[in-house]
Each structure stands twice: as structure tokens, then as C-alpha cells.
SEVORO-411622 format. One record per atom (N, C-alpha, C): residue number from 1; residue in three letters; atom name; x, y, z. Coordinates in nm, 3 decimals. Layout:
N
+-----+---------+-------+---------+---------+---------+
: num : residuo : atomo :    east :   north :      up :
+-----+---------+-------+---------+---------+---------+
: NUM :     ALA :    CA :       X :       Y :       Z :
...
+-----+---------+-------+---------+---------+---------+
***
This chain:
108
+-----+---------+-------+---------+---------+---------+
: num : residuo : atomo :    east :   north :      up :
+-----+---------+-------+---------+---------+---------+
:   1 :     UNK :     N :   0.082 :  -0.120 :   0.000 :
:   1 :     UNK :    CA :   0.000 :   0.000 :   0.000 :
:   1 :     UNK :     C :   0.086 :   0.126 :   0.000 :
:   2 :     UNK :     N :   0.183 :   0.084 :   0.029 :
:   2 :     UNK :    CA :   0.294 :   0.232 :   0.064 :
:   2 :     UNK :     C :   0.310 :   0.319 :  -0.065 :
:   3 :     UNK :     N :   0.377 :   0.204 :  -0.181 :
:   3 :     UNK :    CA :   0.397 :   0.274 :  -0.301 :
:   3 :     UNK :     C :   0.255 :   0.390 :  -0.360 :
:   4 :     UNK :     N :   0.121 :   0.239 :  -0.360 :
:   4 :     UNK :    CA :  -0.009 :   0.328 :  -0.403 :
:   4 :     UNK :     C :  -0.013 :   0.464 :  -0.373 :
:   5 :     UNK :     N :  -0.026 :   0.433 :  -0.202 :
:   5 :     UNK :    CA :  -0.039 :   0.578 :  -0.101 :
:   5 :     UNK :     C :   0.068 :   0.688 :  -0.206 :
:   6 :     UNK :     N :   0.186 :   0.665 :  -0.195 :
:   6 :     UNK :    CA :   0.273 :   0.769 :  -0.246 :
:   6 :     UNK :     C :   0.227 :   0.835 :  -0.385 :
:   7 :     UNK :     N :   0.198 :   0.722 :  -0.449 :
:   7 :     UNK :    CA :   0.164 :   0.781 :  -0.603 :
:   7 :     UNK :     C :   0.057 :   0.868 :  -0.605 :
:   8 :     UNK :     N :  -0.084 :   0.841 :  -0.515 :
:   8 :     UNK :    CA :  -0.204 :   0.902 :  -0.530 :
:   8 :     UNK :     C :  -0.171 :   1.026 :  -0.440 :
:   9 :     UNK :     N :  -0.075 :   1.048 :  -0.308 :
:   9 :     UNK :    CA :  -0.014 :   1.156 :  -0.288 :
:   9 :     UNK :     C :   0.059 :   1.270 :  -0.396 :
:  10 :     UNK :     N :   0.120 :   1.191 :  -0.432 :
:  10 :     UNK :    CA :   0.185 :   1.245 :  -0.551 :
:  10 :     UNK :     C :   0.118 :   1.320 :  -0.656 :
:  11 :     UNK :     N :  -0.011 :   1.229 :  -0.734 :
:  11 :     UNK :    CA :  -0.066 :   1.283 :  -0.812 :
:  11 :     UNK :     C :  -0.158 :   1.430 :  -0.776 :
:  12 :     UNK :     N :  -0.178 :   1.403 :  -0.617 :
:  12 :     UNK :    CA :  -0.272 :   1.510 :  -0.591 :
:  12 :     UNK :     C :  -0.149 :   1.638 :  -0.584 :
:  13 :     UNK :     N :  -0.048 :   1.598 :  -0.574 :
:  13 :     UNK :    CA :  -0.019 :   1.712 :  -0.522 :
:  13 :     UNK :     C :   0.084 :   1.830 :  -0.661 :
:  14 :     UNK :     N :   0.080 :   1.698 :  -0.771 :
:  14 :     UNK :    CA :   0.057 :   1.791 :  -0.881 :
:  14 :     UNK :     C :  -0.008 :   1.847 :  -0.963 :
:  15 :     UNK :     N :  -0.141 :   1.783 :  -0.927 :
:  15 :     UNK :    CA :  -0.256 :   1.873 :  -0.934 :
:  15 :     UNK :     C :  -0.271 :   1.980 :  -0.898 :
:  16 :     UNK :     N :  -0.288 :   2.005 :  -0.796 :
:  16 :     UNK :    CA :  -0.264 :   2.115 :  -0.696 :
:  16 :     UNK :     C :  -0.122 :   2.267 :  -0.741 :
:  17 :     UNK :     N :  -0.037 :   2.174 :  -0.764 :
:  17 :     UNK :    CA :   0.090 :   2.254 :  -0.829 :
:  17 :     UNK :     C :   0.029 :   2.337 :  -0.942 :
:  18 :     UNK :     N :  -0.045 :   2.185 :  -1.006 :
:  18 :     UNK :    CA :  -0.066 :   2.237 :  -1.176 :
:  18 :     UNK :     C :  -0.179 :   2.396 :  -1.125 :
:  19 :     UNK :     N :  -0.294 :   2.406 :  -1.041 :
:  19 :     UNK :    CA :  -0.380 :   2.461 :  -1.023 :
:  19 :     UNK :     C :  -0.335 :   2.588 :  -0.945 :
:  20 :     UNK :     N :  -0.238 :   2.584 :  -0.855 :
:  20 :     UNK :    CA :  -0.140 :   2.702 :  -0.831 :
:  20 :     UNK :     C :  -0.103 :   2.764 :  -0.910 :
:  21 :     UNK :     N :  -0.066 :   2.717 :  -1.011 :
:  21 :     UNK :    CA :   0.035 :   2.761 :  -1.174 :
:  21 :     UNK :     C :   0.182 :   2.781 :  -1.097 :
:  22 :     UNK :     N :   0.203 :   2.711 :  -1.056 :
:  22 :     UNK :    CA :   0.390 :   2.620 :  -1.015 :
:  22 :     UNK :     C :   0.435 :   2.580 :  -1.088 :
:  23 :     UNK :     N :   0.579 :   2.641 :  -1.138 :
:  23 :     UNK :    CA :   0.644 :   2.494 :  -1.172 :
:  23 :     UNK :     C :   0.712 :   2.395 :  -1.031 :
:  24 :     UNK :     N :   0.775 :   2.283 :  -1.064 :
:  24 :     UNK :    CA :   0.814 :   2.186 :  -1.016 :
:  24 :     UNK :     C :   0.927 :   2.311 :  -0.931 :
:  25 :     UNK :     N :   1.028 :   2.380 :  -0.995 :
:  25 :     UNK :    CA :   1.130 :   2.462 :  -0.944 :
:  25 :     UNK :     C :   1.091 :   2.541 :  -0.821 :
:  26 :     UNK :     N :   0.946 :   2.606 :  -0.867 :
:  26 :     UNK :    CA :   0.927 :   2.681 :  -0.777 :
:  26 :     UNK :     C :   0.833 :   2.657 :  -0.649 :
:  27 :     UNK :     N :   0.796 :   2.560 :  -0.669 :
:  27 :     UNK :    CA :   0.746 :   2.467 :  -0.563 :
:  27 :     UNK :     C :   0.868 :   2.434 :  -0.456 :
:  28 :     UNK :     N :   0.928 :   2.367 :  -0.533 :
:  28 :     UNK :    CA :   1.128 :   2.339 :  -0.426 :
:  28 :     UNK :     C :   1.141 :   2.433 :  -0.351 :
:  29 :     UNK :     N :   1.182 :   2.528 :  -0.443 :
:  29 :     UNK :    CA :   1.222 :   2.651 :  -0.354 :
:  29 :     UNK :     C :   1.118 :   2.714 :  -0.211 :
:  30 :     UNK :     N :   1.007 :   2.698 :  -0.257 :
:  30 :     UNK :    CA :   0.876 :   2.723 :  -0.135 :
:  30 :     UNK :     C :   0.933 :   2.624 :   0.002 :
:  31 :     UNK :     N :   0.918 :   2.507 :  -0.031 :
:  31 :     UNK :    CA :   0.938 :   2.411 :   0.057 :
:  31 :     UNK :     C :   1.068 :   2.369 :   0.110 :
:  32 :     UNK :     N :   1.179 :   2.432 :   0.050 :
:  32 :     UNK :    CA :   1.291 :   2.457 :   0.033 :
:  32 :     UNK :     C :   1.340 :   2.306 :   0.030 :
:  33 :     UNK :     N :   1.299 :   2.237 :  -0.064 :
:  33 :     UNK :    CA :   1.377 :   2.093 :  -0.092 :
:  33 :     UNK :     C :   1.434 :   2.129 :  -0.227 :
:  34 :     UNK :     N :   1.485 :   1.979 :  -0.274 :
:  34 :     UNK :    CA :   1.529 :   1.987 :  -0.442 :
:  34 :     UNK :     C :   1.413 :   1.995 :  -0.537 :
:  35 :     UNK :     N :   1.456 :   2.015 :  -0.661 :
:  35 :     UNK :    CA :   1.360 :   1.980 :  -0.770 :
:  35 :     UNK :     C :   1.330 :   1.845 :  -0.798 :
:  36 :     UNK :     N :   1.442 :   1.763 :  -0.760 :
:  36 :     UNK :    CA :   1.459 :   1.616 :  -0.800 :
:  36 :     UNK :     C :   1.320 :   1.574 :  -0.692 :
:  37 :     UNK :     N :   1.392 :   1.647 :  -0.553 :
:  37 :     UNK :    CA :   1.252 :   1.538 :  -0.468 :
:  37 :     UNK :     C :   1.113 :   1.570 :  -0.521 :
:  38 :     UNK :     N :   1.109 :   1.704 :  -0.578 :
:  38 :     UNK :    CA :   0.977 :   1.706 :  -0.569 :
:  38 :     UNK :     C :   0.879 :   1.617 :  -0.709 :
:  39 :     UNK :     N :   1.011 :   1.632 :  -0.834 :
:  39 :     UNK :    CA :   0.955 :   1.534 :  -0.943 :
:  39 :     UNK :     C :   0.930 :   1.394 :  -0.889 :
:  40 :     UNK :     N :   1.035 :   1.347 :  -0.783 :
:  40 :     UNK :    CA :   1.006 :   1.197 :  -0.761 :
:  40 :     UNK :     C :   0.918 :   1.186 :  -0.664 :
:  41 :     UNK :     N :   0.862 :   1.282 :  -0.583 :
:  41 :     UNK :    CA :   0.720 :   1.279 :  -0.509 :
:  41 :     UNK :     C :   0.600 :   1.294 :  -0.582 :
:  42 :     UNK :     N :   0.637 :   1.350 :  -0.639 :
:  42 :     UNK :    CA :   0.482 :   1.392 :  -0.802 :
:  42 :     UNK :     C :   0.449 :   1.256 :  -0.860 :
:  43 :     UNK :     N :   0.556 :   1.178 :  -0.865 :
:  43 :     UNK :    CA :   0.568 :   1.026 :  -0.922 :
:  43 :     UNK :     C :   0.576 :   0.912 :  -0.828 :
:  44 :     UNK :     N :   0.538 :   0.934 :  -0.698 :
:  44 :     UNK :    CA :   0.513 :   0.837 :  -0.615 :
:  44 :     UNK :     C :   0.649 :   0.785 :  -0.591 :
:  45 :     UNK :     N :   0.756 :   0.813 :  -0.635 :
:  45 :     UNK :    CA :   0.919 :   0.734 :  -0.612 :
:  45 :     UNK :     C :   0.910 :   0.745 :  -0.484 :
:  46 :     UNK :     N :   0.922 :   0.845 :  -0.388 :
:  46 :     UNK :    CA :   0.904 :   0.878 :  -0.259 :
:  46 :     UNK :     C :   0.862 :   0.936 :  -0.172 :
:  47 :     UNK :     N :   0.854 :   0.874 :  -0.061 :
:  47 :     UNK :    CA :   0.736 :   0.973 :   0.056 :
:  47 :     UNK :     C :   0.797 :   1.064 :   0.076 :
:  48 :     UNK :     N :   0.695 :   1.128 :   0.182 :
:  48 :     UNK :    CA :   0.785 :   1.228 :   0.252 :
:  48 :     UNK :     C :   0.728 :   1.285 :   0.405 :
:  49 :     UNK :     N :   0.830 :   1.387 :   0.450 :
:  49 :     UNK :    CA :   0.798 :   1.394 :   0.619 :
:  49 :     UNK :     C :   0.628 :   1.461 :   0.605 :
:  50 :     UNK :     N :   0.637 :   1.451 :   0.763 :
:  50 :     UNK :    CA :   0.478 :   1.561 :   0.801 :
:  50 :     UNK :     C :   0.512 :   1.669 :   0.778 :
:  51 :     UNK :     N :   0.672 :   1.723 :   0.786 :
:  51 :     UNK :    CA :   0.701 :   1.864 :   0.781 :
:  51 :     UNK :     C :   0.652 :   1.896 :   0.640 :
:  52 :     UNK :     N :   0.721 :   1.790 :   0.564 :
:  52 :     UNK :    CA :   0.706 :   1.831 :   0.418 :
:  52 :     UNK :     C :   0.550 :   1.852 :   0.337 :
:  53 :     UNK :     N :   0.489 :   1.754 :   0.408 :
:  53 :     UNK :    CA :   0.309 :   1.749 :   0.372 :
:  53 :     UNK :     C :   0.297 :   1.909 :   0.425 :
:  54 :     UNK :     N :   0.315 :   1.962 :   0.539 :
:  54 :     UNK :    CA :   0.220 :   2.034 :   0.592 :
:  54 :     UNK :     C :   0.320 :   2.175 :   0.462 :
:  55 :     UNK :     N :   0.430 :   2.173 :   0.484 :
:  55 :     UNK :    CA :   0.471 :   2.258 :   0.355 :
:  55 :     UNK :     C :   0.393 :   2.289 :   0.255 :
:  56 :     UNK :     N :   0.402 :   2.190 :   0.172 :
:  56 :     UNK :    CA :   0.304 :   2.199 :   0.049 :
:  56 :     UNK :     C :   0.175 :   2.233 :   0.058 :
:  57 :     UNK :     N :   0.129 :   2.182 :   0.179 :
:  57 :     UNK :    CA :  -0.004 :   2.239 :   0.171 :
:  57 :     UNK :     C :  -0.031 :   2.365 :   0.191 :
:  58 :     UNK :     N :   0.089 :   2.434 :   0.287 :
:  58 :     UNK :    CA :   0.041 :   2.555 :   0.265 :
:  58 :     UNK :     C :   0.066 :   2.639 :   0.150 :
:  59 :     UNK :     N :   0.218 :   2.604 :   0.072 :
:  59 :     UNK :    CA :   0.254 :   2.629 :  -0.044 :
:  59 :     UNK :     C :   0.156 :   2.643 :  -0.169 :
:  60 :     UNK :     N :   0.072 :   2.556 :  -0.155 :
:  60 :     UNK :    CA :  -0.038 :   2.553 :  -0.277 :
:  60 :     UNK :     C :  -0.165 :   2.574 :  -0.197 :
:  61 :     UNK :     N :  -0.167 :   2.602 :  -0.077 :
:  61 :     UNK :    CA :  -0.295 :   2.642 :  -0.059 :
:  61 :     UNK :     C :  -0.415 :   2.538 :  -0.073 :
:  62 :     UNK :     N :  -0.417 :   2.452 :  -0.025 :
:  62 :     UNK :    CA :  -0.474 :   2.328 :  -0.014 :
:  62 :     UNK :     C :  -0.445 :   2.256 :   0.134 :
:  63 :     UNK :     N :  -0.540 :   2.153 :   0.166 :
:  63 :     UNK :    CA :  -0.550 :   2.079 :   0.308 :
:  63 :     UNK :     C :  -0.494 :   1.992 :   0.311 :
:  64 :     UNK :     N :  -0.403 :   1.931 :   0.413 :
:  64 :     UNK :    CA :  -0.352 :   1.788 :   0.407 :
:  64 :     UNK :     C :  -0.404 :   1.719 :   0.393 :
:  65 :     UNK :     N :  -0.540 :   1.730 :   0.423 :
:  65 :     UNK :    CA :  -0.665 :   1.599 :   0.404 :
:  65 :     UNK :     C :  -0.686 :   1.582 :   0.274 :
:  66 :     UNK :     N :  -0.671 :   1.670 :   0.179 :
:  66 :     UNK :    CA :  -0.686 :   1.664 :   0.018 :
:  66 :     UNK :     C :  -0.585 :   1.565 :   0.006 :
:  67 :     UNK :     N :  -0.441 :   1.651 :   0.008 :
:  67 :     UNK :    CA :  -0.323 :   1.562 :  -0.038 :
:  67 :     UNK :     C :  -0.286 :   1.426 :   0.007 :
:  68 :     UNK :     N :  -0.319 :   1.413 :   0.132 :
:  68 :     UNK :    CA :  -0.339 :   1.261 :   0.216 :
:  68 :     UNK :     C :  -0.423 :   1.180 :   0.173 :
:  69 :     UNK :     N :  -0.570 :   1.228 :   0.159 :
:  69 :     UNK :    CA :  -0.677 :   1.140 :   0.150 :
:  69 :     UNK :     C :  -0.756 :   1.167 :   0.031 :
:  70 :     UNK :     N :  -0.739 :   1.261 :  -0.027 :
:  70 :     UNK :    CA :  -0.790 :   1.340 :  -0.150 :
:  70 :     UNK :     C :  -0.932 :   1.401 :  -0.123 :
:  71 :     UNK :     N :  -0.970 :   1.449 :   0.048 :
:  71 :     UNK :    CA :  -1.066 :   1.470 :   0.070 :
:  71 :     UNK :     C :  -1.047 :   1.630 :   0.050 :
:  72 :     UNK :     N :  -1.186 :   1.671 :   0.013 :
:  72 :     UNK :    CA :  -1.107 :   1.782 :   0.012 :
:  72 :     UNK :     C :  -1.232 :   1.869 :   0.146 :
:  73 :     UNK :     N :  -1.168 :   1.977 :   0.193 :
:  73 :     UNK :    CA :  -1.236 :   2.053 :   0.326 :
:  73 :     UNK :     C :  -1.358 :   2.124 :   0.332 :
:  74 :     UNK :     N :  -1.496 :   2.088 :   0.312 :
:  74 :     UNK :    CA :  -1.607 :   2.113 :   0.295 :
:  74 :     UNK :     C :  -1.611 :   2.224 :   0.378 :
:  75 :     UNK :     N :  -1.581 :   2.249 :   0.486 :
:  75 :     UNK :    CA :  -1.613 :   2.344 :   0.606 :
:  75 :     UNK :     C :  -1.524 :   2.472 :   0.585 :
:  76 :     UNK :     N :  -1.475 :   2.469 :   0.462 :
:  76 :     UNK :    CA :  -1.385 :   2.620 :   0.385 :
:  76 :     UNK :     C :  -1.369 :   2.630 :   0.270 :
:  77 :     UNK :     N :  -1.413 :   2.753 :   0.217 :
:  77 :     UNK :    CA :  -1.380 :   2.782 :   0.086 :
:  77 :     UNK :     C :  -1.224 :   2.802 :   0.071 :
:  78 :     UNK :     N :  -1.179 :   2.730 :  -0.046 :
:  78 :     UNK :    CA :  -1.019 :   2.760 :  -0.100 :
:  78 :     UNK :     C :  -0.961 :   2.901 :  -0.096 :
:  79 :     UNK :     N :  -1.060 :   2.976 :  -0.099 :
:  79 :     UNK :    CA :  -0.965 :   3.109 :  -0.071 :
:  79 :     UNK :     C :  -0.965 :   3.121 :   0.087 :
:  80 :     UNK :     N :  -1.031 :   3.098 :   0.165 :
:  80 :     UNK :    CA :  -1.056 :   3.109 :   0.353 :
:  80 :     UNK :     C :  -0.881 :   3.014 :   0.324 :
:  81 :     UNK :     N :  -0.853 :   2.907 :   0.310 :
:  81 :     UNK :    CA :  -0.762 :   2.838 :   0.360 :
:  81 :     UNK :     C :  -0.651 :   2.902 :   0.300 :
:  82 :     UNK :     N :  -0.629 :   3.005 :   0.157 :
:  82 :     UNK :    CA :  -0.551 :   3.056 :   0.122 :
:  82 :     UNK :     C :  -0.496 :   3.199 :   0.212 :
:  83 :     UNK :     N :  -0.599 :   3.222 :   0.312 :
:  83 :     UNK :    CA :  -0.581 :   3.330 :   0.423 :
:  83 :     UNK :     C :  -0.489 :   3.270 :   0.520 :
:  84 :     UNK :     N :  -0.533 :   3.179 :   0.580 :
:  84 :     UNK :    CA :  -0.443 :   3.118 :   0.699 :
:  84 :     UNK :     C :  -0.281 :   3.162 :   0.724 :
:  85 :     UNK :     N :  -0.258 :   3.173 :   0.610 :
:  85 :     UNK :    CA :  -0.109 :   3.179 :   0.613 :
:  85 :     UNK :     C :  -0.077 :   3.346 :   0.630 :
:  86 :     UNK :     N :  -0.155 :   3.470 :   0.611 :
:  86 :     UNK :    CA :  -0.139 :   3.587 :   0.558 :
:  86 :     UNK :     C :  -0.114 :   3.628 :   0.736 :
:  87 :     UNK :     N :  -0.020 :   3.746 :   0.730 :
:  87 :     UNK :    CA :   0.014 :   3.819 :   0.853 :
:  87 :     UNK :     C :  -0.111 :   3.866 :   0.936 :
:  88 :     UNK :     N :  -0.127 :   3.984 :   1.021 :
:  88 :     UNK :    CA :  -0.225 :   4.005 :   1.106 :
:  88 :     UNK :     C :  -0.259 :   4.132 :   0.992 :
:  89 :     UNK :     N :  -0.125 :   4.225 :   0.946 :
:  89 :     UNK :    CA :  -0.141 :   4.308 :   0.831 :
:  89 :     UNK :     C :  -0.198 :   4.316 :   0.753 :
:  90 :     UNK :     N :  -0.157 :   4.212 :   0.705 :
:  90 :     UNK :    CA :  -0.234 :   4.096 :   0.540 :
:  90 :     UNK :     C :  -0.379 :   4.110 :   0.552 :
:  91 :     UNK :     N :  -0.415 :   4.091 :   0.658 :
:  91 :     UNK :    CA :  -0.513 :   4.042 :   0.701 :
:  91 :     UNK :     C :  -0.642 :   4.172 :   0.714 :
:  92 :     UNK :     N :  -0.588 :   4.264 :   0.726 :
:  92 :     UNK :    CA :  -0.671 :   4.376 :   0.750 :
:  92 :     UNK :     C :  -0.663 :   4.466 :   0.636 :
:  93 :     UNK :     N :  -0.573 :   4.439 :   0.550 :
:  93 :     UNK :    CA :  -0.590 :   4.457 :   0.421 :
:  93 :     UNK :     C :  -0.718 :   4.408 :   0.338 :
:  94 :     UNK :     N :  -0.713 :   4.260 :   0.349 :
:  94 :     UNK :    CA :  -0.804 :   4.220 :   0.306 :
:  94 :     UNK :     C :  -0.981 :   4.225 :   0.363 :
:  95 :     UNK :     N :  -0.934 :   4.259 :   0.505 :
:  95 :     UNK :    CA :  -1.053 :   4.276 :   0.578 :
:  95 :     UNK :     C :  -1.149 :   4.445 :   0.492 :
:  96 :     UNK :     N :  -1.039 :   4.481 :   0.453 :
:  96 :     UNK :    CA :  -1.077 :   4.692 :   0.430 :
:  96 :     UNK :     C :  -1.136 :   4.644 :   0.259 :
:  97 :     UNK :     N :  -1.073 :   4.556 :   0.243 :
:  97 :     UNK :    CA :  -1.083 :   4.528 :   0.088 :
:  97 :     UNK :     C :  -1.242 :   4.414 :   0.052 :
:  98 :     UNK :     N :  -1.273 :   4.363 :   0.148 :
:  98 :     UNK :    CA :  -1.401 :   4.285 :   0.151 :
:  98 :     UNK :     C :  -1.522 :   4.363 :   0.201 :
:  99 :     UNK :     N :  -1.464 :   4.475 :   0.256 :
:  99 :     UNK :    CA :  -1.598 :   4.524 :   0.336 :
:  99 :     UNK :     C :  -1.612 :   4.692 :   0.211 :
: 100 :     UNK :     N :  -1.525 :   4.697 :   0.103 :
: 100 :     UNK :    CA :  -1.554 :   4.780 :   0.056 :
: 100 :     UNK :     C :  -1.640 :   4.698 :  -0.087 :
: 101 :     UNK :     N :  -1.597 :   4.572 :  -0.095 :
: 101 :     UNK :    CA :  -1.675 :   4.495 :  -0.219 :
: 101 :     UNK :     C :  -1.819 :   4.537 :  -0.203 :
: 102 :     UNK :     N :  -1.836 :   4.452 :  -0.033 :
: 102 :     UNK :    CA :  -1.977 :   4.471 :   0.050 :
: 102 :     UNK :     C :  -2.046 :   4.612 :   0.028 :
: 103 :     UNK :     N :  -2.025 :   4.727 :   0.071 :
: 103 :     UNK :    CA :  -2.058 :   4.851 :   0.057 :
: 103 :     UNK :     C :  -2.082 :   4.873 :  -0.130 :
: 104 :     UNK :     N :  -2.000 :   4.818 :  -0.219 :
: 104 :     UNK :    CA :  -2.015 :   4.845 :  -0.366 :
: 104 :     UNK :     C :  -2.149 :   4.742 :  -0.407 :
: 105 :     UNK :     N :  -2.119 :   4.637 :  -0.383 :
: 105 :     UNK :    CA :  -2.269 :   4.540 :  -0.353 :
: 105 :     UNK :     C :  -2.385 :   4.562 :  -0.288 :
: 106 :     UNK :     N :  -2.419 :   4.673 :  -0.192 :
: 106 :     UNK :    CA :  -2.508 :   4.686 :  -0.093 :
: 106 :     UNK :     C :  -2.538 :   4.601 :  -0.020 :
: 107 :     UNK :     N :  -2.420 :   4.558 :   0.040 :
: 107 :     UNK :    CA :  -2.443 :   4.433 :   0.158 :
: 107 :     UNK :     C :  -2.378 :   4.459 :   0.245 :
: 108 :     UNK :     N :  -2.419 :   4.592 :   0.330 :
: 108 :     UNK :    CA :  -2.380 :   4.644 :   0.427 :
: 108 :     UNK :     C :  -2.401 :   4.532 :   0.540 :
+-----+---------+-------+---------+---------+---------+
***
């Protein structure tokens, strides 16, 4: 089951790359591994740590439960999980920037 597991890891998680618009290079560099590991993880050649799962996931903005189990997180929209990672700054940026959509929408 190990190999399977890896490959269907793998595949999800160049999916995910592909849907980021990543290349393989710049994925590495995010997660700060090689290019090599990450082609031979895309291809099920090899696993990899929890450090490295939880990397990628935040790297592409996706749940470990996707890339693990291919479930993907009903209880958040893909952009909510693409926040997680953003500063407290970031954050109130986007807060000034949603509540002015709201006001242009009339959904005070």
C-alpha cells in the first residue's frame, strides 16, 4: 500500500501545483527541498515527512486531508484556507478590501 499511497499523494499534489500555476522549481524553492525530490514525489518514487506534507499544503494552498486522503475541506472555501497563512497586516488589508466589495454590492 505504501507505493499506491505515495503515487495518489503524488498525483494530488501535482494537481494542486498544476492549479497554483507552479512549476516543479518553484514549488522546491517554497518548501525549500530539491527539484529532484519534488519530481520523484509527483511520481510516487518517494514519501515524505509531516514537515514536508504540511509545507506543500500551505505552499499551494490546499488541506492535508486533500493531499493525504484526496478529501477535500467542505467546512472552507479555498480562498478562507488561502488566508491562513497571511500576517495580522495581510489580514486587515483584506478585511478593508471585503468590506468595501460589501458597501459596492449593498451588503452592508
Amino acid at each position: 500500500m505504501g507505493k499506491e499511497l505515495n503515487a495518489d499523494v503524488g498525483r494530488r499534489v501535482r494537481l494542486a501545483r498544476d492549479a497554483a500555476g507552479l512549476t516543479q522549481e518553484k514549488l522546491a524553492a517554497l518548501i525549500e527541498v530539491s527539484v529532484q525530490f519534488v519530481s520523484d514525489f509527483e511520481r510516487g518514487k518517494v514519501g515524505a515527512s509531516v514537515e514536508t506534507i504540511v509545507g506543500i499544503s500551505r505552499a499551494l494552498h490546499v488541506s492535508c486531508d486533500y493531499l493525504l486522503l484526496g478529501k477535500e475541506d467542505s467546512t472552507k472555501p479555498g480562498f478562507l484556507i488561502r488566508l491562513e497563512g497571511l500576517s495580522s497586516n495581510q489580514l486587515d488589508i483584506v478585511e478593508k478590501n471585503i468590506n468595501l466589495l460589501l458597501e459596492a454590492f449593498d451588503c452592508e
